[in-house]
mmCIF file as gemmi writes it, N, C-alpha and C atoms, coordinates in Angstrom:
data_model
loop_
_atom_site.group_PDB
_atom_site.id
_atom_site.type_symbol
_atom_site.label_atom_id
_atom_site.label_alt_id
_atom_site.label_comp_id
_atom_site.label_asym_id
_atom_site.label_entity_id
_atom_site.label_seq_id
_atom_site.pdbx_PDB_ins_code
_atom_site.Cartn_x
_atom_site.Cartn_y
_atom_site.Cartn_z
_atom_site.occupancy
_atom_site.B_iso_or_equiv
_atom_site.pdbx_formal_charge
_atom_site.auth_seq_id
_atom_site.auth_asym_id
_atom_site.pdbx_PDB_model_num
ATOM 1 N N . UNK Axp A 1 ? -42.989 9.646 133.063 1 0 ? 1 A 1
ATOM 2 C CA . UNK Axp A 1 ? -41.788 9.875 133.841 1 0 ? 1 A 1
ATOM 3 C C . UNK Axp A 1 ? -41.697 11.373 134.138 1 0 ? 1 A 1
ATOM 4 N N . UNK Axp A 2 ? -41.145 12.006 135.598 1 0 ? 2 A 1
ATOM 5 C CA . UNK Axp A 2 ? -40.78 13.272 135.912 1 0 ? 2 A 1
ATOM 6 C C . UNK Axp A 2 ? -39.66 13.688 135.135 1 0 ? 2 A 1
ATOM 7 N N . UNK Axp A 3 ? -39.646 14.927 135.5 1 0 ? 3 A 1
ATOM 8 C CA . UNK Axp A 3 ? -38.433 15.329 134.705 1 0 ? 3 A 1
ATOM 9 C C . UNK Axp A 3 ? -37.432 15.388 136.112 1 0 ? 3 A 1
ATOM 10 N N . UNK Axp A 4 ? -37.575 14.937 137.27 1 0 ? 4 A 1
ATOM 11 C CA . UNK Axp A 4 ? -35.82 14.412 138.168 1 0 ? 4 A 1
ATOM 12 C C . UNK Axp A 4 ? -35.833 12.951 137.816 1 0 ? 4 A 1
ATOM 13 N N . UNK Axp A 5 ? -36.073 11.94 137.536 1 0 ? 5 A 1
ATOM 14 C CA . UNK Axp A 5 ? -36.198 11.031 136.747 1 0 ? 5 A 1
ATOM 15 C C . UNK Axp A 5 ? -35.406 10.72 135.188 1 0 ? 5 A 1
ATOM 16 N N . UNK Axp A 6 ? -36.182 11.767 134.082 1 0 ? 6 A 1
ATOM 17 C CA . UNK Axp A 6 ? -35.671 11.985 133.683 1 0 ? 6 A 1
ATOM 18 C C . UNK Axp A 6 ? -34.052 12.413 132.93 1 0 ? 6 A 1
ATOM 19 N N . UNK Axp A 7 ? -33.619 13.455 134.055 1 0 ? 7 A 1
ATOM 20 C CA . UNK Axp A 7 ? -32.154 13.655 133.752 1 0 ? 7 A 1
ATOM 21 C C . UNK Axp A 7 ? -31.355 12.793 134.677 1 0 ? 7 A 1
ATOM 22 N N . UNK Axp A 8 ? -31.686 12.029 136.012 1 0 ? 8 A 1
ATOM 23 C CA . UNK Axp A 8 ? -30.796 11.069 136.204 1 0 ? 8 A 1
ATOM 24 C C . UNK Axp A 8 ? -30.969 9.92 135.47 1 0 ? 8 A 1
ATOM 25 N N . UNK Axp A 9 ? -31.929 9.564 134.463 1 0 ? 9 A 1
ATOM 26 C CA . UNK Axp A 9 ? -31.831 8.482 133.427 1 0 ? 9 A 1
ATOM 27 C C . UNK Axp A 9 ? -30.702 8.719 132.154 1 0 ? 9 A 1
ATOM 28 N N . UNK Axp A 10 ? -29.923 10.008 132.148 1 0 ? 10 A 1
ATOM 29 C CA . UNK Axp A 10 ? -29.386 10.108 131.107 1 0 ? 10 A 1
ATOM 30 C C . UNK Axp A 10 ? -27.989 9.536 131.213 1 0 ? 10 A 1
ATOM 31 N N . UNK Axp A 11 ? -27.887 9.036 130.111 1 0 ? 11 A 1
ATOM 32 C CA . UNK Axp A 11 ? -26.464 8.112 130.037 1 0 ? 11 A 1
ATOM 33 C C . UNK Axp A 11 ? -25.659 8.276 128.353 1 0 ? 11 A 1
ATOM 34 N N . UNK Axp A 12 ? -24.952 9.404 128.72 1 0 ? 12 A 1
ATOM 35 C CA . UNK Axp A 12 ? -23.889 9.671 127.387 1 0 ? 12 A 1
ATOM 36 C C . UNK Axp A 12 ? -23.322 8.039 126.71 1 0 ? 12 A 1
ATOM 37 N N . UNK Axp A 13 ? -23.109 7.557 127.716 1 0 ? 13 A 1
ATOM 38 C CA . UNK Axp A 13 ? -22.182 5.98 126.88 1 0 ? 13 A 1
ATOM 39 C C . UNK Axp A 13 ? -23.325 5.027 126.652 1 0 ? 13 A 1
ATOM 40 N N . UNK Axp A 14 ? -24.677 5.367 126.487 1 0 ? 14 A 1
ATOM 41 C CA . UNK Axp A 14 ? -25.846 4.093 126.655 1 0 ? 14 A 1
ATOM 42 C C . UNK Axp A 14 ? -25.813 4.261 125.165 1 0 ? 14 A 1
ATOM 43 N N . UNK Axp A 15 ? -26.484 2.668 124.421 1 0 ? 15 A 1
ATOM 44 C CA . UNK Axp A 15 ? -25.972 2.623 123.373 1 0 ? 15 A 1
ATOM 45 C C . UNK Axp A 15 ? -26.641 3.394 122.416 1 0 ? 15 A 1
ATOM 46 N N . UNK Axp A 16 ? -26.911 3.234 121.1 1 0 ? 16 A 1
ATOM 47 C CA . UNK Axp A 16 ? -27.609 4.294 120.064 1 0 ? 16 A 1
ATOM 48 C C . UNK Axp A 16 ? -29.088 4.688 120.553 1 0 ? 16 A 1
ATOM 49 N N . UNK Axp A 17 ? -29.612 3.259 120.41 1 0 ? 17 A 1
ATOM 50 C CA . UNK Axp A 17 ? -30.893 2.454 120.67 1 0 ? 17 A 1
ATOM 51 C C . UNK Axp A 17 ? -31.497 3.852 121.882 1 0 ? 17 A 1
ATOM 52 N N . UNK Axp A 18 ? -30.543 3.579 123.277 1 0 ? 18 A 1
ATOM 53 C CA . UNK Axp A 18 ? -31.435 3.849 124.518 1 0 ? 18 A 1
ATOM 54 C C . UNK Axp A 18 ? -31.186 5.444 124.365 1 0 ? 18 A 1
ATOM 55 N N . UNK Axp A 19 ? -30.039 6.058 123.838 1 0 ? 19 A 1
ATOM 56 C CA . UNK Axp A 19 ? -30.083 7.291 123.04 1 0 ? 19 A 1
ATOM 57 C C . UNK Axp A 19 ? -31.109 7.963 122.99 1 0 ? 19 A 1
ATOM 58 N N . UNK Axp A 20 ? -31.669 7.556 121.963 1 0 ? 20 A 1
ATOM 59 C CA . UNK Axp A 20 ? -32.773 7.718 121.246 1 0 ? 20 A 1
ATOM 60 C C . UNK Axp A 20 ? -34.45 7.317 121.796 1 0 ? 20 A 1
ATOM 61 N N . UNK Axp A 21 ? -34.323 6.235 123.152 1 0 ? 21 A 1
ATOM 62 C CA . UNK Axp A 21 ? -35.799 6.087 123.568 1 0 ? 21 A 1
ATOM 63 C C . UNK Axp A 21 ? -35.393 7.4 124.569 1 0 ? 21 A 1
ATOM 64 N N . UNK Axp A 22 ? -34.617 7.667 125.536 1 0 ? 22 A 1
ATOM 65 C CA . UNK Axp A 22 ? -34.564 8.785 126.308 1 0 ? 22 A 1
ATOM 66 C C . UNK Axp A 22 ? -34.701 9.883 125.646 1 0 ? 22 A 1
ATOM 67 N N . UNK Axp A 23 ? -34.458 10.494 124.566 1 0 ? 23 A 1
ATOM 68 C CA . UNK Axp A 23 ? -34.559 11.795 123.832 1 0 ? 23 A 1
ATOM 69 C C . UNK Axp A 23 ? -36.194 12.052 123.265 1 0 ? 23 A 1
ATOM 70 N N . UNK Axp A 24 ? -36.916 10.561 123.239 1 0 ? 24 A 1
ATOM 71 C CA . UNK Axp A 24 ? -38.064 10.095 122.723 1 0 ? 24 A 1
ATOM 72 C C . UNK Axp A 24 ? -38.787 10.272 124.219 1 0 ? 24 A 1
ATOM 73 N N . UNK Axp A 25 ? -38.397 9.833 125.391 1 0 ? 25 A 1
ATOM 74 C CA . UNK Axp A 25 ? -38.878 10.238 126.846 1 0 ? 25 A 1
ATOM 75 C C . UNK Axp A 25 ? -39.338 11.542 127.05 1 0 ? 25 A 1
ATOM 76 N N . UNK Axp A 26 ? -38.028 12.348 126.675 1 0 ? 26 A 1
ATOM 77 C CA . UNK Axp A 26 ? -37.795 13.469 127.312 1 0 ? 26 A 1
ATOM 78 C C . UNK Axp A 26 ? -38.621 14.034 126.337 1 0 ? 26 A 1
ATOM 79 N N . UNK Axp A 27 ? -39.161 14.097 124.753 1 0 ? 27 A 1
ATOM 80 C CA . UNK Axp A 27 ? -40.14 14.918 124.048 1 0 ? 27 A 1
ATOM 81 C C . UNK Axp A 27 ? -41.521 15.199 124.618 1 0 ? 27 A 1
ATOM 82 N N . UNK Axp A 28 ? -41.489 13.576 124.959 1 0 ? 28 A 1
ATOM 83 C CA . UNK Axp A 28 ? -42.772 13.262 125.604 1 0 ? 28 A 1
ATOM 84 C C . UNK Axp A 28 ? -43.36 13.822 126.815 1 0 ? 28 A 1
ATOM 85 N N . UNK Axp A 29 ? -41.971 13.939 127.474 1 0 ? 29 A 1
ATOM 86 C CA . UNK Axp A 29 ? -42.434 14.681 129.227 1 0 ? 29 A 1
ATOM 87 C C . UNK Axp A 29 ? -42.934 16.425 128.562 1 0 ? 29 A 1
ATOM 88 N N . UNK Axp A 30 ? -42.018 16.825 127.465 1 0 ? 30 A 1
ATOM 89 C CA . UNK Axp A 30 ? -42.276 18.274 126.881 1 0 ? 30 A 1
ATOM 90 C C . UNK Axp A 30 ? -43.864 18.316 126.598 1 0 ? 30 A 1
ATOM 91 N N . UNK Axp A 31 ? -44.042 17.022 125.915 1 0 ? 31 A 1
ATOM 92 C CA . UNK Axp A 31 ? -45.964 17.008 124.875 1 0 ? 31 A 1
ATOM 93 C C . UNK Axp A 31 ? -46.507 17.314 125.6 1 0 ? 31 A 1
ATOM 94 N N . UNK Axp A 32 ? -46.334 16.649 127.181 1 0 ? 32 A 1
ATOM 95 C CA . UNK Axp A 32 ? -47.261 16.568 128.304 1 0 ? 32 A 1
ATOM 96 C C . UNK Axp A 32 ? -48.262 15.801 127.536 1 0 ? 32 A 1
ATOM 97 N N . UNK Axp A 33 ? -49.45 16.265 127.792 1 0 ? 33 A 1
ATOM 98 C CA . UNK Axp A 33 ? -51.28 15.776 127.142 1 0 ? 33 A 1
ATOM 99 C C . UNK Axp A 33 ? -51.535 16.29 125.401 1 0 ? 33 A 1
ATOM 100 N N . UNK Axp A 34 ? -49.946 17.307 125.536 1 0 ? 34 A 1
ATOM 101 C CA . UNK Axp A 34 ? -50.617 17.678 124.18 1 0 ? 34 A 1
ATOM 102 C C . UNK Axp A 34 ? -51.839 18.809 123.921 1 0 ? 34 A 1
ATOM 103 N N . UNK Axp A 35 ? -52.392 19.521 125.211 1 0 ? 35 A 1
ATOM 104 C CA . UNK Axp A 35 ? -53.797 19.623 124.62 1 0 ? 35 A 1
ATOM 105 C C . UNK Axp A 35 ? -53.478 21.157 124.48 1 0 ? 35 A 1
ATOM 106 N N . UNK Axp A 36 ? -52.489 21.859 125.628 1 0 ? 36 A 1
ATOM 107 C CA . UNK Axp A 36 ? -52.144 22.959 125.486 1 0 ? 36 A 1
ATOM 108 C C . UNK Axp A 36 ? -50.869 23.408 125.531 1 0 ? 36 A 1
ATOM 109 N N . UNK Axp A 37 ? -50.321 24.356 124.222 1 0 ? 37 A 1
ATOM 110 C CA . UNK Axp A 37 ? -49.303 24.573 123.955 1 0 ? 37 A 1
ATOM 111 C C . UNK Axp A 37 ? -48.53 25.173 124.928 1 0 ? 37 A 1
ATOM 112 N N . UNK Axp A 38 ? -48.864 26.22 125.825 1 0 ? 38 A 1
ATOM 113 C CA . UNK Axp A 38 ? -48.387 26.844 126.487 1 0 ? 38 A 1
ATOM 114 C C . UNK Axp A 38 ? -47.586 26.08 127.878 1 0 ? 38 A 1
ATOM 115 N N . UNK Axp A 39 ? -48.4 24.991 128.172 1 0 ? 39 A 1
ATOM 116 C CA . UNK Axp A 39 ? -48.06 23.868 128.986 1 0 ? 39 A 1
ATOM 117 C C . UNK Axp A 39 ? -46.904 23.314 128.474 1 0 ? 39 A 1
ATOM 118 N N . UNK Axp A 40 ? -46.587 23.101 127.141 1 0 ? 40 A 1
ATOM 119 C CA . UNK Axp A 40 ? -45.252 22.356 127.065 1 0 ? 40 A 1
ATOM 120 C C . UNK Axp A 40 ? -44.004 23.191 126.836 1 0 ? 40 A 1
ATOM 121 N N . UNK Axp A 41 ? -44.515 24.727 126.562 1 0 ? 41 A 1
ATOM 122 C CA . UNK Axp A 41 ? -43.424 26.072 126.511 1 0 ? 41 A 1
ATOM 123 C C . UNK Axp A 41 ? -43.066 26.09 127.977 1 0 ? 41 A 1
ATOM 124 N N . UNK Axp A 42 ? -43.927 25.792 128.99 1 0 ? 42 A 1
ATOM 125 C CA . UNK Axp A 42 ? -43.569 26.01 130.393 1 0 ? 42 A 1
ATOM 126 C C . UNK Axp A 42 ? -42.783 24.977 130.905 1 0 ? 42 A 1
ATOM 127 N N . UNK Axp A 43 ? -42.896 23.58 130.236 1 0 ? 43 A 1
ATOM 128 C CA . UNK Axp A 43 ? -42.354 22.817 130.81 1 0 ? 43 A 1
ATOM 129 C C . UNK Axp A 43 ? -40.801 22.774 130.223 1 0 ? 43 A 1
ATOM 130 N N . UNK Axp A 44 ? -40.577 23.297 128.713 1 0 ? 44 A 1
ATOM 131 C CA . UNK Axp A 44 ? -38.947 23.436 128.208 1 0 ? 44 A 1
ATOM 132 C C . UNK Axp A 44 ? -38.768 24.661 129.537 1 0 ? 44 A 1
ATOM 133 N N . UNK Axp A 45 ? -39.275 25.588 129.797 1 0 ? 45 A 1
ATOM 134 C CA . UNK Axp A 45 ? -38.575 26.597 130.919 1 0 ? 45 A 1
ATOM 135 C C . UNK Axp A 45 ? -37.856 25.916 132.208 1 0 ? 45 A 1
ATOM 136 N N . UNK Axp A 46 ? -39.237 24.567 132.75 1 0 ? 46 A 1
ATOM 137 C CA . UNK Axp A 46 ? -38.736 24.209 133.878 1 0 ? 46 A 1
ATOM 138 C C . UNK Axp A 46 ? -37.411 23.216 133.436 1 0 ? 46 A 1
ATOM 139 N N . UNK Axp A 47 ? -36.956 22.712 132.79 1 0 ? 47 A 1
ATOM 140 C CA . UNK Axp A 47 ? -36.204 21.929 131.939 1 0 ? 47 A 1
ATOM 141 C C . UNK Axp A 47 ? -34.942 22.679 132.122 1 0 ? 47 A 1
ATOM 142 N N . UNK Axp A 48 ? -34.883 23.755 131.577 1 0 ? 48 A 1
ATOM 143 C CA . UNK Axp A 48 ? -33.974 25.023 131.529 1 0 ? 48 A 1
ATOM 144 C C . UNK Axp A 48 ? -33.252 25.396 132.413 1 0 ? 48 A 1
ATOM 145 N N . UNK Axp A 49 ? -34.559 25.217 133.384 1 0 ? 49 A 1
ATOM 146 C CA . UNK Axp A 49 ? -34.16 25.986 134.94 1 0 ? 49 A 1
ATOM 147 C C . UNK Axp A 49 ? -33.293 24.98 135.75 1 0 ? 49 A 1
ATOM 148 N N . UNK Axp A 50 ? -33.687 23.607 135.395 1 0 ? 50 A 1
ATOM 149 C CA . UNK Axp A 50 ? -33.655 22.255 136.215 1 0 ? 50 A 1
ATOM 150 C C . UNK Axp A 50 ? -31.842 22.048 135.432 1 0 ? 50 A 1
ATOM 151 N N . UNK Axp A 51 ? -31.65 22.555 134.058 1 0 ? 51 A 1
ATOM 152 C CA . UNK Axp A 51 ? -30.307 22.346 133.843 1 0 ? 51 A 1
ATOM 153 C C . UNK Axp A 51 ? -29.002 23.118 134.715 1 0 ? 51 A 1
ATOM 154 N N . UNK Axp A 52 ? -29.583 24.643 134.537 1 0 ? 52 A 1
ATOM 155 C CA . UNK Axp A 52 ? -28.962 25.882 135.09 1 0 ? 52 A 1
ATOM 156 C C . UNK Axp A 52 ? -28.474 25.17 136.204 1 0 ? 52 A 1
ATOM 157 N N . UNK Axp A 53 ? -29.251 24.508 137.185 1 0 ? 53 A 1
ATOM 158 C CA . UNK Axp A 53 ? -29.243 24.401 138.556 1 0 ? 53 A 1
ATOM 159 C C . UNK Axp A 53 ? -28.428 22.992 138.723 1 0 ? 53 A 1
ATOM 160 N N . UNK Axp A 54 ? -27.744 22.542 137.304 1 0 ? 54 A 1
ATOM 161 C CA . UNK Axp A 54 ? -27.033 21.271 137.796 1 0 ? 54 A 1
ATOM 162 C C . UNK Axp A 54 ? -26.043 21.075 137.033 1 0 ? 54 A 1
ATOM 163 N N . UNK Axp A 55 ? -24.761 22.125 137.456 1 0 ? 55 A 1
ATOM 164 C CA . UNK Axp A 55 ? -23.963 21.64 136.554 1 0 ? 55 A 1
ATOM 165 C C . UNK Axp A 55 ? -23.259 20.134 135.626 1 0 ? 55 A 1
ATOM 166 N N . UNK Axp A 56 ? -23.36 19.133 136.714 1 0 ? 56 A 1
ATOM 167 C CA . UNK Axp A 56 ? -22.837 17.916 136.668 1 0 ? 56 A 1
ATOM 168 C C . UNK Axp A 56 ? -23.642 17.239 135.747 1 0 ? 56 A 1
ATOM 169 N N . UNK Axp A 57 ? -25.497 17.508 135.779 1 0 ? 57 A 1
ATOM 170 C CA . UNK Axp A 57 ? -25.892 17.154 134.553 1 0 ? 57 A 1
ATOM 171 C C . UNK Axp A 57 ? -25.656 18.18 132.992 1 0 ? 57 A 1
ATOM 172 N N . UNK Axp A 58 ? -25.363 19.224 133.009 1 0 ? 58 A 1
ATOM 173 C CA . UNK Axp A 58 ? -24.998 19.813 131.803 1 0 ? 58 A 1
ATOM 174 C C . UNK Axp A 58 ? -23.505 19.223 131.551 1 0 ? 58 A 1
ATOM 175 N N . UNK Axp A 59 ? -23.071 18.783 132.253 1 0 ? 59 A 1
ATOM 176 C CA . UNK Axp A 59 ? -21.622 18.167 131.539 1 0 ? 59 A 1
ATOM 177 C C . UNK Axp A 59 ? -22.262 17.195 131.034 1 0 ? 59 A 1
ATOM 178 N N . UNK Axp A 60 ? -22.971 16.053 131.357 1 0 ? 60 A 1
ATOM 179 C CA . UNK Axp A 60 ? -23.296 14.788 130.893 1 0 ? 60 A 1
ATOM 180 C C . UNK Axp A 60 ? -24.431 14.828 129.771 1 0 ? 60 A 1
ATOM 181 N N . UNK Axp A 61 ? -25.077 16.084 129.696 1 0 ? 61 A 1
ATOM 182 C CA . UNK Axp A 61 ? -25.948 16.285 128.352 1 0 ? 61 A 1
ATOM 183 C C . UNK Axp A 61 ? -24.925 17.053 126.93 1 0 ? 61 A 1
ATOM 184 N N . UNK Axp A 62 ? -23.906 17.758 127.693 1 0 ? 62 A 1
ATOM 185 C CA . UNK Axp A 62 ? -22.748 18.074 126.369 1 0 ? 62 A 1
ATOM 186 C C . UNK Axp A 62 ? -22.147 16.786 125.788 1 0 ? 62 A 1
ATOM 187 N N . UNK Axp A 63 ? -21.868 15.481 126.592 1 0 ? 63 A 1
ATOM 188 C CA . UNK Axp A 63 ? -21.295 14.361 126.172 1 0 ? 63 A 1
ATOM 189 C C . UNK Axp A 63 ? -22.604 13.126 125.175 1 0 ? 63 A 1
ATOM 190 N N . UNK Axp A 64 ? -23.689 13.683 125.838 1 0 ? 64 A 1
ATOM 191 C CA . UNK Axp A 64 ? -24.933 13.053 125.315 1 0 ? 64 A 1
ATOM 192 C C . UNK Axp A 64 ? -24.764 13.718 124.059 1 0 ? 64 A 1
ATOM 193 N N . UNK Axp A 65 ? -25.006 14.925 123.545 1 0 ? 65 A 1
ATOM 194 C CA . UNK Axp A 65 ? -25.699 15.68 122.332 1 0 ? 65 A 1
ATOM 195 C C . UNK Axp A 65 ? -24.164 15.282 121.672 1 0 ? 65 A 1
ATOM 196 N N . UNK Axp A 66 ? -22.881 15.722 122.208 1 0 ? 66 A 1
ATOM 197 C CA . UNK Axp A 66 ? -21.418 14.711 121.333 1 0 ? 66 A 1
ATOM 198 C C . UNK Axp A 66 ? -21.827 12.956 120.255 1 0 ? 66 A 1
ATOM 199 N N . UNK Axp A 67 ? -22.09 12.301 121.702 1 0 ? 67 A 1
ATOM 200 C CA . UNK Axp A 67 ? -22.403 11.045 121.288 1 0 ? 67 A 1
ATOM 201 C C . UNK Axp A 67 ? -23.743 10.812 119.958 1 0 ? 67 A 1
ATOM 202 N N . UNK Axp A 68 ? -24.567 11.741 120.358 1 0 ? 68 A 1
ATOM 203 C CA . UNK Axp A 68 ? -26.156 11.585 119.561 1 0 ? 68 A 1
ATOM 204 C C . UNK Axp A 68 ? -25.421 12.209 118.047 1 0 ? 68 A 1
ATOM 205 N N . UNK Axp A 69 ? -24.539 13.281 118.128 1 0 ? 69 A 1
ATOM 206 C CA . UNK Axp A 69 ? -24.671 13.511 116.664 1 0 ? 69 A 1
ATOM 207 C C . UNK Axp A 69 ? -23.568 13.23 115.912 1 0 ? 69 A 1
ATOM 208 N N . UNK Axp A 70 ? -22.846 12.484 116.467 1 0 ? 70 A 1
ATOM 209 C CA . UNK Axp A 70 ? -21.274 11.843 116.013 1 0 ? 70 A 1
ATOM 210 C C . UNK Axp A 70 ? -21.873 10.095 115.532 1 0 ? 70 A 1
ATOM 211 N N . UNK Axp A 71 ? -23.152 9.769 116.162 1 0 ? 71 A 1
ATOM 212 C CA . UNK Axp A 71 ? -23.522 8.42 115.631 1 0 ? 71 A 1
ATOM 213 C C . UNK Axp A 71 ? -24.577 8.342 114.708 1 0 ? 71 A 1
């Protein structure tokens, strides 16, 4: 999965379960292949950048990280 994919898959009210496969998604889009580290430091940047640039999803990842550590 992309990472615009990605953050419109996120859903603060989805239940524990899908929580947790999306947070399990989103590590994964970070691993990339895994083979080089620097590749997945670049990809938390584009991540970063991709939040900065959307407020409406940083409201809905403050209600996500609420929900993830209140359950």
């Amino acid at each position: 999965m992309e990472l615009p994919s990605l953050l419109r898959t996120l859903d603060p009210h989805a239940p524990l379960a899908q929580r947790h496969l999306w947070l399990i998604e989103l590590l994964r889009w970070v691993r990339g292949d895994a083979k080089d580290p620097q590749t997945s430091v670049a990809r938390v940047r584009e991540l970063l950048d991709a939040v900065q640039d959307q407020p409406e999803w940083r409201a809905r990842w403050h209600l996500w990280w609420q929900a993830f550590v209140s359950s």
